[in-house]
Structure formats: structure tokens, C-alpha cells
C-alpha positions as CSV (number, residue, x, y, z in Angstrom):
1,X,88.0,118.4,104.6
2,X,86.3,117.6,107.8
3,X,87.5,114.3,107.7
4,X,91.2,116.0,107.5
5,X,90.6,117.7,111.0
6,X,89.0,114.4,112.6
7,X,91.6,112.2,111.7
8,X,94.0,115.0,113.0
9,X,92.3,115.6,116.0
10,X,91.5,111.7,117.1
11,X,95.6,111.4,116.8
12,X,96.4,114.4,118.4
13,X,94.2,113.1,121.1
14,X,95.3,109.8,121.0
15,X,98.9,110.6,121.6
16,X,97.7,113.0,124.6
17,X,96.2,110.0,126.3
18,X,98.4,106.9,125.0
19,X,101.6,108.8,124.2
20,X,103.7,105.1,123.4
21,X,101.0,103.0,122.7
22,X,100.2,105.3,119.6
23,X,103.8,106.0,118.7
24,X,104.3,102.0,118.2
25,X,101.2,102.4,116.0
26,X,102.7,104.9,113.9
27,X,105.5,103.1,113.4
28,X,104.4,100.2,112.5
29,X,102.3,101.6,110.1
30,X,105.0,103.4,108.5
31,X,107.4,100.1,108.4
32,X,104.4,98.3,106.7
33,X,104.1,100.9,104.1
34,X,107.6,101.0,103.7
35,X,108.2,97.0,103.2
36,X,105.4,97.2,100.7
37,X,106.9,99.7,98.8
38,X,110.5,98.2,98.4
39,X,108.7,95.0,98.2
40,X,106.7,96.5,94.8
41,X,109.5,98.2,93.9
42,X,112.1,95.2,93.9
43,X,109.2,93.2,91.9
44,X,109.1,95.9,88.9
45,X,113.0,96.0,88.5
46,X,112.9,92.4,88.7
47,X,110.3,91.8,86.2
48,X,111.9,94.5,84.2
49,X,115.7,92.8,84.3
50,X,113.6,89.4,83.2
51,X,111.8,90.9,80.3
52,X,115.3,92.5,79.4
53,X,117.2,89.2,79.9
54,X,114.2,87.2,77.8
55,X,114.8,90.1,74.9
56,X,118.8,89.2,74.9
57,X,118.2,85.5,74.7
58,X,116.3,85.6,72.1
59,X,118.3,88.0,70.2
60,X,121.2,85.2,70.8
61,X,119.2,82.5,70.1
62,X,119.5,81.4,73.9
63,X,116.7,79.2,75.0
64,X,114.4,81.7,76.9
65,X,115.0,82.1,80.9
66,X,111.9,80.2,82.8
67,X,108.5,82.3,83.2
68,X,108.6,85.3,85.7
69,X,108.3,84.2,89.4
70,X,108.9,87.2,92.0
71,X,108.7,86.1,96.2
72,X,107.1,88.5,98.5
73,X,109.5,90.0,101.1
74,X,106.8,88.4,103.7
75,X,106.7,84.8,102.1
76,X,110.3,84.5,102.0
77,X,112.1,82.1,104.8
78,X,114.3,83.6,107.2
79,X,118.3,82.2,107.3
């Protein structure tokens, strides 16, 4: 709980003395947290869609799609 008031306080304060410095922070931080999530979440769906798409081939008697492979948002080139 104490912790809870430091962390509070040391932000508060830091946003006092660096008002934009500490804003870009923040948001930074939040974009971070943000690409990891719809990066985590776009991995799941994909590796859900494969293990659905693996189930229908087989119930066809397709050969099987290749192995799961899933590229971080972060490793990916840019166009």
C-alpha cells in the first residue's frame, strides 16, 4: 500500500518538475503495452485459425498446412 502512494507521489512530482518530458514517458509506456497486447492477441487468433484450419484438413484428407510460425509486430519489415 505504501508502495501505491510512492509510486503516486514520485509521478505526481515528476510531472510538477518535468511536465513533457514525463508525459512522452507515459505515453510511450502505454503504446508499448498496447503493441504487446494486440501483438499477443493477433498471435492467439492466429494460432487458433491454424489449429482450426489443420482440424479441416484433416477432416478432408488435405495434406496438413505447414507448422505454426507467428512474426512479432516488432520483427516484421516495414514496406
Amino acid at each position: 500500500m505504501q508502495g501505491t502512494y510512492f509510486l503516486c507521489g514520485a509521478i505526481i512530482a515528476a510531472l510538477l518538475i518535468w511536465p513533457e518530458e514525463t508525459a512522452a514517458v507515459l505515453t510511450a509506456t502505454s503504446l508499448k503495452i498496447q503493441i504487446f497486447y494486440i501483438n499477443y492477441r493477433m498471435k492467439f487468433m492466429a494460432w487458433r485459425m491454424h489449429r482450426q484450419l489443420t482440424k479441416l484438413s484433416k477432416e478432408a484428407g488435405w495434406p496438413s498446412p505447414p507448422p505454426f510460425a507467428f512474426v512479432n509486430l516488432w520483427d516484421r519489415e516495414q514496406p
